[in-house]
MMTF fields as JSON, N, C-alpha, C and O atoms, coordinates in Angstrom:
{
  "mmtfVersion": "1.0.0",
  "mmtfProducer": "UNKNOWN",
  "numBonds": 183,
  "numAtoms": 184,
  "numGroups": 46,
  "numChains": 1,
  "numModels": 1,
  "chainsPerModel": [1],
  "groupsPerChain": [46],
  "chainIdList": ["A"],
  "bondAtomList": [4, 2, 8, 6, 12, 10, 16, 14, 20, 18, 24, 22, 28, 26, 32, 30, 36, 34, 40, 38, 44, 42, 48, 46, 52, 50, 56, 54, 60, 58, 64, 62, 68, 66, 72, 70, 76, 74, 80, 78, 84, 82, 88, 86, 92, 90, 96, 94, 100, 98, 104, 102, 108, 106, 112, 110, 116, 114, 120, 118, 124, 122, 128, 126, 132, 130, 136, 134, 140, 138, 144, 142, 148, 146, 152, 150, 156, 154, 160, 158, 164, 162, 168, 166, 172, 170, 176, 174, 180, 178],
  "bondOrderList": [1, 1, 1, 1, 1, 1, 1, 1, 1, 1, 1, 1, 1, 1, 1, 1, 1, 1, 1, 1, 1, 1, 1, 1, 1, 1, 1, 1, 1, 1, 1, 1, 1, 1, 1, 1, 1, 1, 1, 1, 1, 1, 1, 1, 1],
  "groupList": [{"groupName": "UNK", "atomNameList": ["N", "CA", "C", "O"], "elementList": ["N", "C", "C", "O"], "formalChargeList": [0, 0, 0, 0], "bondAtomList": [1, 0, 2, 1, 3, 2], "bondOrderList": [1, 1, 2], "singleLetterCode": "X", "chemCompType": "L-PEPTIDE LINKING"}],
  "groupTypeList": [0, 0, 0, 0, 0, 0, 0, 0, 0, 0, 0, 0, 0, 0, 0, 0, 0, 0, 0, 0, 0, 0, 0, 0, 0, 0, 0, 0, 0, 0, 0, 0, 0, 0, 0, 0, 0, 0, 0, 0, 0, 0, 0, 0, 0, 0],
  "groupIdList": [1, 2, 3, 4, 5, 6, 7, 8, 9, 10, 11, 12, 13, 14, 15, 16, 17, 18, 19, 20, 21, 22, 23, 24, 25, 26, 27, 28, 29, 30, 31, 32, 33, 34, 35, 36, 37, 38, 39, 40, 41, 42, 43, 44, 45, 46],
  "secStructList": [7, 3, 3, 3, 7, 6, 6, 6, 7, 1, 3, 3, 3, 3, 3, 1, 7, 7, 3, 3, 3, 7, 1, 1, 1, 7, 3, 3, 3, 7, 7, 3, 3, 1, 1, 1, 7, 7, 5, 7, 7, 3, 3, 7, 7, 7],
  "xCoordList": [-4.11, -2.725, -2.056, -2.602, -0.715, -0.193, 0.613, 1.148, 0.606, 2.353, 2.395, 1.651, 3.298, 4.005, 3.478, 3.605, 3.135, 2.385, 3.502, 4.131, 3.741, 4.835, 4.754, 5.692, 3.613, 3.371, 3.281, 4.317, 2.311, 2.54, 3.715, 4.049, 4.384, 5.651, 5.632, 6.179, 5.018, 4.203, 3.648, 3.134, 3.657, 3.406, 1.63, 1.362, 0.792, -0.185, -1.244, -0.951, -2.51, -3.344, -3.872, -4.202, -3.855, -4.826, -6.301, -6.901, -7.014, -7.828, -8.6, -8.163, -9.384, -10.026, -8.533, -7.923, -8.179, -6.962, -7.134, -8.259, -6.415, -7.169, -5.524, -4.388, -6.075, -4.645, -4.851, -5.863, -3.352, -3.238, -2.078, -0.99, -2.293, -0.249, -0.227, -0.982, 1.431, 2.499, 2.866, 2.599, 3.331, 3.574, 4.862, 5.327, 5.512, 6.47, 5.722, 6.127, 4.785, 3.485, 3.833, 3.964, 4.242, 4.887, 3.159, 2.54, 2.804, 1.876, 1.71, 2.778, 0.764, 1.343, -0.848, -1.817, -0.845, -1.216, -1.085, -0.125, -2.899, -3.051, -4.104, -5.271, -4.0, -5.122, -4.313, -3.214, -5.511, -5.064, -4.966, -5.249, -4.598, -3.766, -5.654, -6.279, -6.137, -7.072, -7.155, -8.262, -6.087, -5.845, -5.791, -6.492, -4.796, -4.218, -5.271, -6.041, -5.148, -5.88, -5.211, -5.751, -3.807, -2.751, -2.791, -2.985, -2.514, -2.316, -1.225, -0.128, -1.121, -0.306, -0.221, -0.954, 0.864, 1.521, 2.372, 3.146, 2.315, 2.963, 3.359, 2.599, 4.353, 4.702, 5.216, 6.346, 4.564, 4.491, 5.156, 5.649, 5.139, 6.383, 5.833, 5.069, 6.418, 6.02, 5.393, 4.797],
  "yCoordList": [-11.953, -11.59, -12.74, -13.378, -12.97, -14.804, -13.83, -12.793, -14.339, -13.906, -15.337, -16.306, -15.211, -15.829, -16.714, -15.89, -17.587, -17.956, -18.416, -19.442, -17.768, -18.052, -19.596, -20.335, -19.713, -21.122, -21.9, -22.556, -22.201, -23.281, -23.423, -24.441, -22.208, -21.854, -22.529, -23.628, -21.937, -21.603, -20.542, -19.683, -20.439, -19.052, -19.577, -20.614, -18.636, -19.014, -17.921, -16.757, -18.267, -16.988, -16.229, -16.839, -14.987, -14.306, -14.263, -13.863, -14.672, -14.234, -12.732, -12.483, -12.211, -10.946, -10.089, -9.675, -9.963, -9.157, -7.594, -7.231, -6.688, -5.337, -4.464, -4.724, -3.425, -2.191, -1.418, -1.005, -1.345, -0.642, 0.168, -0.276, 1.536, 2.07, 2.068, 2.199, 1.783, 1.356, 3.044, 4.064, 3.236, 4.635, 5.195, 6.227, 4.737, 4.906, 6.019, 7.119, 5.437, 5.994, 5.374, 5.929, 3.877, 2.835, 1.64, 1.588, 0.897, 0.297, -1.334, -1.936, -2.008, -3.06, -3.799, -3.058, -5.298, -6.026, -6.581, -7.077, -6.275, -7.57, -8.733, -8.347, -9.493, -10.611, -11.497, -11.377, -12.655, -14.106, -15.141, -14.874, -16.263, -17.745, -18.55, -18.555, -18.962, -19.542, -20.88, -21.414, -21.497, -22.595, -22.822, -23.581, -21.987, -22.175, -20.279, -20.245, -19.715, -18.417, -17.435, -16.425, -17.551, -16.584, -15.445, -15.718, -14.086, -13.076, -12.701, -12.674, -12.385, -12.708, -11.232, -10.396, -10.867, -9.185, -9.415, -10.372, -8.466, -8.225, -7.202, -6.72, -6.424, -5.398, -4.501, -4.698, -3.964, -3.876, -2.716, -1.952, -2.641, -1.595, -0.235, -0.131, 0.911, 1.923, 2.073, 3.121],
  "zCoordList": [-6.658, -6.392, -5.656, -4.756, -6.157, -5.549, -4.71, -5.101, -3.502, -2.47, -1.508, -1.657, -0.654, -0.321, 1.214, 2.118, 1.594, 3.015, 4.019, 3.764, 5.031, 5.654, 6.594, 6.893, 6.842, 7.464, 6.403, 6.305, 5.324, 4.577, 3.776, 3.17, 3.821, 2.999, 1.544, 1.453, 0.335, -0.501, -1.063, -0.346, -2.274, -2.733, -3.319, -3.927, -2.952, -3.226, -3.388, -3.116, -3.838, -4.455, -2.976, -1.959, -3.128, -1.708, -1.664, -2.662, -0.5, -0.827, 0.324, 1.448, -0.13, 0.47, 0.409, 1.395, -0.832, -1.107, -0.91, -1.254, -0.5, -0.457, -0.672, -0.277, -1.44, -1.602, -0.325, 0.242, -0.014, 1.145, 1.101, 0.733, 1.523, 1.656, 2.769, 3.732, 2.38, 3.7, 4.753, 4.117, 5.973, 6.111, 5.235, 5.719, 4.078, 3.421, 2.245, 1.87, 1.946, 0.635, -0.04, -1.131, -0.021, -0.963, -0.699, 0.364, -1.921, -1.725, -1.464, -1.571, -1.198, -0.805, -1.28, -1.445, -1.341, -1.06, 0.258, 0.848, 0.742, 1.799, 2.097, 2.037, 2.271, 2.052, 3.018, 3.56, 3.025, 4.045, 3.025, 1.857, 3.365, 2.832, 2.735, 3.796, 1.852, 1.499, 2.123, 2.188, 2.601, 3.172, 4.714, 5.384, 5.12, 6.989, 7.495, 8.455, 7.093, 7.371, 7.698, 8.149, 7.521, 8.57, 7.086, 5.901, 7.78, 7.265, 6.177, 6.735, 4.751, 4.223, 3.833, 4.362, 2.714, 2.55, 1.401, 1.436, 0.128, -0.86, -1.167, -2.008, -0.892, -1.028, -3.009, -3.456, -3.516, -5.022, -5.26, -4.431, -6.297, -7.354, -6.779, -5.819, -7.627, -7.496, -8.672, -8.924]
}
């Protein structure tokens, strides 16, 4: 799953990606930046 790395500012692949819901019951991607390590978030369709 590619999202967005706010420090390298770059869209790039996740890795240790995991589905998660939001408290909305809306779902989301989360994983870290393969590169710098910071925590990254994709928030997906319904």
């Amino acid at each position: 799953m590619e999202a967005y790395c706010v420090k390298c500012k770059a869209k790039k692949e996740m890795s240790d990606a995991k589905e998660v819901k939001m408290k909305n019951g809306r779902k989301a991607m989360k994983g870290k930046c393969p590169v710098c390590g910071t925590g990254m978030y994709r928030i997906l369709g319904k």
